[in-house]
MIZAPA-158059 format. One record per residue (C-alpha): residue number from 0; x negated, y, z negated. Coordinates in steps of 0.02 Angstrom, whole numbers, plus 50000, padded with zeros to 5 digits. Example, Ala and Ser with C-alpha at 12.3 -4.5 7.8 and 13.67 -1.06 7.14 Angstrom:
> num|u|v|w
> 0|49385|49775|49610
> 1|49316|49947|49643
This chain:
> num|u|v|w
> 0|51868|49401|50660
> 1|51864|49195|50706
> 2|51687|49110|50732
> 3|51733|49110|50936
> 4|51798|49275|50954
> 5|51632|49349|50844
> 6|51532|49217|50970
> 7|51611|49306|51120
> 8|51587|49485|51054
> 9|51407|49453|51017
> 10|51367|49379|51214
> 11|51459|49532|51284
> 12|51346|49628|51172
> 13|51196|49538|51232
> 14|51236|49564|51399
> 15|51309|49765|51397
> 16|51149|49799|51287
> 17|51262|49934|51224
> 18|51288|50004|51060
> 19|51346|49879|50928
> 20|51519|49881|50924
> 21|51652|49926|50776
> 22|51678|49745|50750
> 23|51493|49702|50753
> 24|51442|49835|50645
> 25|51579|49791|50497
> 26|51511|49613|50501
> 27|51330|49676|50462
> 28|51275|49732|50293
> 29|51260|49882|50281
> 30|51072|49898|50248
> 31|51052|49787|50395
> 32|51135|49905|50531
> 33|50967|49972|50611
> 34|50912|49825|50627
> 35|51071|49762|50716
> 36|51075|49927|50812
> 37|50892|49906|50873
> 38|50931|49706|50909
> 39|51079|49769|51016
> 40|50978|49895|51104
> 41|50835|49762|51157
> 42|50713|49866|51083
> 43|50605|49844|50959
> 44|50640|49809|50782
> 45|50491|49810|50672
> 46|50529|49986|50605
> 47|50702|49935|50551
> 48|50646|49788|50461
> 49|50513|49873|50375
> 50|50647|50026|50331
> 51|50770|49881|50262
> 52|50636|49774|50151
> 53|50586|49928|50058
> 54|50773|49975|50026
> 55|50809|49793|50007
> 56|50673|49805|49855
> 57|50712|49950|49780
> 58|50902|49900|49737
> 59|50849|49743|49661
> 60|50887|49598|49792
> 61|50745|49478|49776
> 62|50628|49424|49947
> 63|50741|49277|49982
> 64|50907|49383|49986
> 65|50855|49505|50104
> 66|50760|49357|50244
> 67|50923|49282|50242
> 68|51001|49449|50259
> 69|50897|49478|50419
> 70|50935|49286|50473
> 71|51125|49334|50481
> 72|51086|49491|50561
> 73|51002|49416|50681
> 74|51104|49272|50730
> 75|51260|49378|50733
> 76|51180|49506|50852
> 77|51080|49381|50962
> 78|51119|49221|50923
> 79|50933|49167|50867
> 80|50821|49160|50703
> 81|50707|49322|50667
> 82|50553|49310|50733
> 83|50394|49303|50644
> 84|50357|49488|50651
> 85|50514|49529|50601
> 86|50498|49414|50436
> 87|50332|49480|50419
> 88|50387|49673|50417
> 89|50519|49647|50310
> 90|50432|49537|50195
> 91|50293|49655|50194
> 92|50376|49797|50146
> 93|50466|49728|50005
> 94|50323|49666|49927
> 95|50240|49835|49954
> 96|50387|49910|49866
> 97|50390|49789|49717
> 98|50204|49808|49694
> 99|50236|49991|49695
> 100|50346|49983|49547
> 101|50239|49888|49454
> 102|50088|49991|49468
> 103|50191|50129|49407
> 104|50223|50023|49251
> 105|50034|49984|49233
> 106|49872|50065|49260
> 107|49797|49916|49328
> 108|49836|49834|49525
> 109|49916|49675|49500
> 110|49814|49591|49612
> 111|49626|49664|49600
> 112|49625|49697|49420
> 113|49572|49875|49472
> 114|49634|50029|49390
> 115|49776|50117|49493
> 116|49780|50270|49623
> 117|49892|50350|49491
> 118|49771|50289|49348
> 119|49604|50391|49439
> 120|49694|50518|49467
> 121|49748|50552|49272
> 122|49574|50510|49219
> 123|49505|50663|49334
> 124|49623|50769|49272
> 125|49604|50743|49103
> 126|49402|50797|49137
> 127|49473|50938|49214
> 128|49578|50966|49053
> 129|49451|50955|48969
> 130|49321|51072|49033
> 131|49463|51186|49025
> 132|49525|51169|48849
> 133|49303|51178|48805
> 134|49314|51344|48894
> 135|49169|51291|49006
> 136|49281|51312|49165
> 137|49351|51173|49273
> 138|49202|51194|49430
> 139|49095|51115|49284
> 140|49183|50946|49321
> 141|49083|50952|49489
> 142|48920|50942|49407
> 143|48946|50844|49268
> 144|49039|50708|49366
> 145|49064|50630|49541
> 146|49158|50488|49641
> 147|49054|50319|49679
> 148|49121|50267|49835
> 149|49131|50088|49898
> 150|49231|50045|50067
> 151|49266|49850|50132
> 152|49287|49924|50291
> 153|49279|49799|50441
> 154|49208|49670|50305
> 155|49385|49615|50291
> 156|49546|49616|50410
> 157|49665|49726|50323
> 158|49799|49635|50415
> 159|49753|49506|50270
> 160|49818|49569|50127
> 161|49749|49413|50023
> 162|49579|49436|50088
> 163|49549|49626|50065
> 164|49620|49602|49869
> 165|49490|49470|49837
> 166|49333|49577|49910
> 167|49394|49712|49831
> 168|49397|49633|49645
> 169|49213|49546|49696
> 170|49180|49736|49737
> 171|49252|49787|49571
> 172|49174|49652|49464
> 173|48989|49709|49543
> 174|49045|49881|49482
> 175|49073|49850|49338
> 176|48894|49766|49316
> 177|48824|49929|49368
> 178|48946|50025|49289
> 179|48961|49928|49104
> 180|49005|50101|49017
> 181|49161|50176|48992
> 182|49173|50213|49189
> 183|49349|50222|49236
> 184|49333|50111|49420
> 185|49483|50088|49525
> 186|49566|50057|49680
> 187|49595|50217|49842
> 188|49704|50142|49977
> 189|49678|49969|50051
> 190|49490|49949|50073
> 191|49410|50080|49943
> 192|49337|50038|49749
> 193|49295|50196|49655
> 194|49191|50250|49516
> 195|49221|50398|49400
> 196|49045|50409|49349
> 197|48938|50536|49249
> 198|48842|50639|49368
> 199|48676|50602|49294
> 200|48495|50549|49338
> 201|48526|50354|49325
> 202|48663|50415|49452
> 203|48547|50373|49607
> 204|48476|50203|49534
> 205|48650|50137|49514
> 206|48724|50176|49677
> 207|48557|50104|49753
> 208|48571|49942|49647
> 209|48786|49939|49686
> 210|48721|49954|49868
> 211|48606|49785|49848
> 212|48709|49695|49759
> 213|48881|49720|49848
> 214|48813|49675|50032
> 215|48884|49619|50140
> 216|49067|49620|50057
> 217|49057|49813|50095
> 218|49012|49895|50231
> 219|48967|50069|50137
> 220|48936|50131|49968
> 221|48933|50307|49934
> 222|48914|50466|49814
> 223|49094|50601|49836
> 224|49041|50753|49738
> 225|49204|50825|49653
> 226|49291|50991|49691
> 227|49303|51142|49556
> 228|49463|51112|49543
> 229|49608|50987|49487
> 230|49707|51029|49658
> 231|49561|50984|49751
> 232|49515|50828|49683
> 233|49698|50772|49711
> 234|49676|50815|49883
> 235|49502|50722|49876
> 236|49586|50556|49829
> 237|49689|50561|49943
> 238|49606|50605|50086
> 239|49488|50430|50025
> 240|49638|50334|50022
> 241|49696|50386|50194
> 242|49537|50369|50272
């Protein structure tokens, strides 16, 4: 199809608000078609930008590819630049997805220095192991250890990406003052630092002193006794990290 006759198809669009048509579509990428399709539609199309970055990630393109993927997606639909939101979402996503590899790769988060969802979650289940494998029954985990708690919270706008990561790590550095053992402490969702910590009674004194020193980065600090069982505690964790 010629530059005018695309031009043409693409104001006809604009104004029909229709579905995209056969010629439209085969000029989009094909990752990019839900986006087109939601352009087309007038409504909104944060989803499909978020959908595409994440795909966009996962089969290797780097950031820059898929922005100017979305830029020719949305000139050719609507004859204008993506908007910031729509950068952001896409942009957003990918790195989310990229991230996401690499914490698979490592047991520490990239950016906080903080051990890994994934990384807790082994760690609990190897004391579950092992309470099994000492034939002292896996319920024993809940007395011998529990979860330290601390939550940002509203400390931080979680729209900020930048500034949750960097209370988090001052939250995991005054952890690991507390905590100067061999304390596994990590990272639950987007606002969370956790301790695996021996259930003992220094337990109190620590999570009193945590509670001093980490004010006012967090907004709570708390003690999450563990289940009696391996199932549970994955449940636990991620329940925290939803939360």
């Amino acid at each position: 199809m010629g530059i005018f006759a695309r031009q043409r198809t693409r104001r006809e669009h604009q104004q029909s608000g229709a579905e995209l048509t056969d010629d439209l579509r085969s000029a989009l990428a094909p990752q990019f078609e839900a986006v087109g399709e939601a352009l087309a539609a007038g409504t909104s199309s944060m989803e499909a930008c978020w959908v595409v970055g994440r795909r966009q990630a996962e089969q290797g393109a780097s950031l820059g590819e898929s922005l100017e993927g979305l830029r020719a997606t949305t000139q050719l639909v609507v004859g204008r630049d993506p908007v910031f939101d729509e950068s952001h979402a896409l942009s957003l996503a990918w790195s989310e997805s990229v991230l996401g590899y690499l914490h698979g790769l490592s047991c520490a988060d990239p950016l906080t220095g903080l051990s890994t969802h994934a990384h807790i979650r082994e760690r609990i289940a190897e004391l579950y192991r092992n309470a099994v494998a000492d034939s002292i029954g896996a319920s024993s985990v809940s007395r011998s250890h529990a979860l330290v708690v601390t939550d940002v919270g509203h400390a931080a706008d979680v729209r900020d990406p930048v500034s949750v990561a960097r209370r988090l790590a001052l939250l995991g550095d005054a952890a690991r003052t507390v905590f100067a053992g061999s304390e596994t402490i990590g990272q639950i969702g987007t606002t969370k630092v956790v301790v695996v910590a021996p259930r003992n009674e220094r337990l109190a004194d620590r999570v009193s002193l945590l509670r001093r020193m980490v004010v006012p980065e967090a907004s709570r600090v708390w003690i999450e006794g563990l289940p009696g069982s391996d199932a549970s505690a994955v449940s636990l964790l991620d329940e925290l990290a939803r939360a």
